[in-house]
C-alpha positions as CSV (number, residue, x, y, z in Angstrom):
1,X,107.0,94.6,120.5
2,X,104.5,96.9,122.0
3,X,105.2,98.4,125.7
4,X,102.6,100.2,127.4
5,X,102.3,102.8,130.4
6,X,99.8,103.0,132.6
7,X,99.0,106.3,134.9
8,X,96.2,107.8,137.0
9,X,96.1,105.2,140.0
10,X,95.8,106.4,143.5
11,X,94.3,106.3,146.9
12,X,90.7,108.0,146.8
13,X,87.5,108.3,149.1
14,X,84.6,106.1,148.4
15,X,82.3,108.1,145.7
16,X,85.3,110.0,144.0
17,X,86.6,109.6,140.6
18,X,89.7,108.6,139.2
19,X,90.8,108.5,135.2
20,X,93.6,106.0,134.2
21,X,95.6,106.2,131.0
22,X,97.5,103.7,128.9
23,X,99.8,104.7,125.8
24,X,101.0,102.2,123.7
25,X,104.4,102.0,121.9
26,X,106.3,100.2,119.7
27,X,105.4,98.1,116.7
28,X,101.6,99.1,117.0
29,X,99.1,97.6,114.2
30,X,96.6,100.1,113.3
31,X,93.7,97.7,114.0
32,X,93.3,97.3,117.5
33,X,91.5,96.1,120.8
34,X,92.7,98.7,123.4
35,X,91.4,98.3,127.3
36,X,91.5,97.2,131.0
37,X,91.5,94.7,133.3
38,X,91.7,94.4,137.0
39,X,93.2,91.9,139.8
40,X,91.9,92.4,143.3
41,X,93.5,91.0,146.3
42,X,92.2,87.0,146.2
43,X,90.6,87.1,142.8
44,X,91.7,86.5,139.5
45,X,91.9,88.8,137.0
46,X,88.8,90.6,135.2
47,X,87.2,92.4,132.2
48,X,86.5,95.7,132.8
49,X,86.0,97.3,129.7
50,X,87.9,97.9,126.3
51,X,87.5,99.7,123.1
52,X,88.3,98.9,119.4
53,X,89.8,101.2,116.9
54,X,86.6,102.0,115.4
55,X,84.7,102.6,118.4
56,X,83.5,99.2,119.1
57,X,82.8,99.4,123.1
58,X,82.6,96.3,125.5
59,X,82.1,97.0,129.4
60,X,81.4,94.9,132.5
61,X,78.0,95.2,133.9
62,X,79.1,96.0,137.3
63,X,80.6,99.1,136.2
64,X,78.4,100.2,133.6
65,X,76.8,103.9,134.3
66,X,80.0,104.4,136.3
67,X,83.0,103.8,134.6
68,X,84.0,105.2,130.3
69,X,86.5,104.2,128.1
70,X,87.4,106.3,125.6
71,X,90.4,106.3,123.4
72,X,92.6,108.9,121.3
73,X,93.7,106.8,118.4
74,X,96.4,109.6,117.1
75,X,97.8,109.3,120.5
76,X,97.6,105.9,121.0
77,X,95.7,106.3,124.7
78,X,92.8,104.8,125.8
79,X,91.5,106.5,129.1
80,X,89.2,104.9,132.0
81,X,87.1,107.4,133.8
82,X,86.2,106.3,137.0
83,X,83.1,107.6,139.0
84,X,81.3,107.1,142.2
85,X,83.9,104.6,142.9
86,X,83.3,101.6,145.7
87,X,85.6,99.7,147.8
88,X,85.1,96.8,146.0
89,X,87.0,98.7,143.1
90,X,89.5,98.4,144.8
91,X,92.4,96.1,142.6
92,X,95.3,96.8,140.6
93,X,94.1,97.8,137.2
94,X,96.4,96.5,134.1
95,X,96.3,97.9,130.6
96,X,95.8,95.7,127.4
97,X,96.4,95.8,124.2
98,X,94.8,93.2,121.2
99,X,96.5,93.2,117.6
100,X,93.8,92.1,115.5
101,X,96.3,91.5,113.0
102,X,98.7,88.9,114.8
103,X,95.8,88.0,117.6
104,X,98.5,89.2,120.3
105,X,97.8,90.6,123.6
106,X,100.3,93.0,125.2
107,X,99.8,93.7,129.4
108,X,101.0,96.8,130.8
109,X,102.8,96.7,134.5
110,X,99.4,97.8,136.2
111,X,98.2,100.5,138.3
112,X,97.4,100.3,141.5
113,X,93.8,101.8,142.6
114,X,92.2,101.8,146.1
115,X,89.2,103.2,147.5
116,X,88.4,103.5,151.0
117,X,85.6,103.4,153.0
Protein backbone atom coordinates (compact mmCIF):
# COMPACT_ATOMS: atom_id res chain seq x y z
CA UNK A 1 0.00 0.00 0.00
CA UNK A 2 1.16 3.39 -0.88
CA UNK A 3 -0.92 6.54 0.43
CA UNK A 4 -0.09 9.85 -0.78
CA UNK A 5 -0.72 13.66 0.30
CA UNK A 6 -1.22 16.21 -1.72
CA UNK A 7 -0.69 20.18 -0.72
CA UNK A 8 -0.29 23.59 -2.24
CA UNK A 9 -3.82 24.12 -3.78
CA UNK A 10 -5.62 27.36 -3.50
CA UNK A 11 -7.53 30.20 -4.81
CA UNK A 12 -5.11 32.55 -6.97
CA UNK A 13 -5.42 35.60 -9.56
CA UNK A 14 -4.98 34.84 -13.13
CA UNK A 15 -1.02 35.10 -13.96
CA UNK A 16 0.07 33.94 -10.32
CA UNK A 17 1.84 30.90 -9.45
CA UNK A 18 1.16 28.09 -7.32
CA UNK A 19 3.55 24.82 -6.38
CA UNK A 20 1.76 21.59 -5.38
CA UNK A 21 3.45 18.69 -3.48
CA UNK A 22 2.75 14.94 -3.25
CA UNK A 23 4.66 12.58 -0.70
CA UNK A 24 4.33 9.11 -1.00
CA UNK A 25 4.21 6.49 1.75
CA UNK A 26 4.02 3.19 2.50
CA UNK A 27 5.37 0.18 0.60
CA UNK A 28 7.20 2.42 -2.05
CA UNK A 29 9.29 0.43 -4.94
CA UNK A 30 12.36 2.34 -5.63
CA UNK A 31 11.51 2.43 -9.40
CA UNK A 32 8.91 4.79 -10.04
CA UNK A 33 6.55 7.04 -12.26
CA UNK A 34 5.66 9.96 -9.87
CA UNK A 35 3.17 12.92 -11.24
CA UNK A 36 -0.18 14.72 -11.77
CA UNK A 37 -3.31 14.79 -13.21
CA UNK A 38 -6.23 16.99 -13.25
CA UNK A 39 -10.21 16.89 -13.39
CA UNK A 40 -11.98 20.15 -14.30
CA UNK A 41 -15.57 20.70 -13.75
CA UNK A 42 -17.32 18.66 -16.97
CA UNK A 43 -14.18 17.03 -18.23
CA UNK A 44 -12.60 13.90 -17.58
CA UNK A 45 -9.54 13.49 -16.10
CA UNK A 46 -6.02 14.58 -17.74
CA UNK A 47 -2.15 14.23 -18.01
CA UNK A 48 -0.46 16.94 -16.84
CA UNK A 49 2.84 15.98 -16.36
CA UNK A 50 5.02 13.29 -14.39
CA UNK A 51 8.46 12.33 -13.70
CA UNK A 52 10.42 8.96 -13.45
CA UNK A 53 12.95 8.13 -10.80
CA UNK A 54 15.75 8.80 -13.04
CA UNK A 55 14.66 11.99 -14.42
CA UNK A 56 12.66 10.80 -17.29
CA UNK A 57 10.13 13.95 -17.80
CA UNK A 58 6.64 13.80 -19.75
CA UNK A 59 4.47 17.07 -19.82
CA UNK A 60 1.26 18.19 -21.59
CA UNK A 61 1.69 20.64 -24.29
CA UNK A 62 -0.75 23.07 -23.03
CA UNK A 63 1.35 23.64 -20.09
CA UNK A 64 4.61 23.38 -21.28
CA UNK A 65 6.87 26.78 -20.63
CA UNK A 66 4.44 27.19 -17.69
CA UNK A 67 4.25 24.46 -15.47
CA UNK A 68 7.81 22.00 -13.83
CA UNK A 69 7.83 18.88 -12.22
CA UNK A 70 10.56 18.17 -10.27
CA UNK A 71 10.98 15.49 -7.72
CA UNK A 72 13.16 14.80 -4.41
CA UNK A 73 13.58 11.07 -4.56
CA UNK A 74 15.15 10.91 -0.77
CA UNK A 75 11.93 12.51 0.15
CA UNK A 76 9.72 10.89 -1.79
CA UNK A 77 7.95 14.41 -3.26
CA UNK A 78 7.43 15.33 -6.54
CA UNK A 79 6.58 19.16 -6.78
CA UNK A 80 4.40 21.01 -9.60
CA UNK A 81 5.31 24.58 -10.03
CA UNK A 82 2.68 26.51 -11.53
CA UNK A 83 3.21 29.90 -13.42
CA UNK A 84 1.26 32.46 -15.28
CA UNK A 85 -1.66 30.35 -14.44
CA UNK A 86 -5.14 30.70 -16.61
CA UNK A 87 -8.71 30.10 -15.75
CA UNK A 88 -8.84 27.26 -17.62
CA UNK A 89 -6.40 25.72 -14.98
CA UNK A 90 -8.76 25.78 -13.07
CA UNK A 91 -9.50 21.72 -11.86
CA UNK A 92 -8.89 19.64 -8.98
CA UNK A 93 -5.33 18.41 -9.39
CA UNK A 94 -4.77 14.58 -8.09
CA UNK A 95 -1.38 13.02 -7.40
CA UNK A 96 -0.08 9.69 -8.93
CA UNK A 97 2.05 7.33 -8.30
CA UNK A 98 3.32 4.27 -11.04
CA UNK A 99 5.25 1.14 -9.59
CA UNK A 100 7.17 0.04 -12.32
CA UNK A 101 7.73 -2.99 -10.57
CA UNK A 102 4.07 -4.29 -9.96
CA UNK A 103 2.60 -1.83 -12.92
CA UNK A 104 0.26 -0.25 -10.03
CA UNK A 105 -1.07 3.20 -9.90
CA UNK A 106 -1.75 4.78 -6.61
CA UNK A 107 -4.19 8.28 -6.64
CA UNK A 108 -3.99 10.70 -4.02
CA UNK A 109 -7.36 12.49 -2.65
CA UNK A 110 -6.64 15.63 -4.94
CA UNK A 111 -6.18 19.23 -4.49
CA UNK A 112 -8.32 21.65 -5.40
CA UNK A 113 -6.83 24.68 -7.63
CA UNK A 114 -8.75 27.76 -8.98
CA UNK A 115 -7.83 30.73 -10.82
CA UNK A 116 -9.91 33.60 -11.34
CA UNK A 117 -10.28 36.00 -13.82
Amino acid sequence: QVQLVESGGGLVQAGGSLRLSCTASGAINSLNMMGWYRQAPGREREFVAQMSHFGSTNVEDSVKGRFTISRDNAKSTVYLQMNSLRPEDTAVYYCNYHSFETRYDYWGQGTQVTVSS
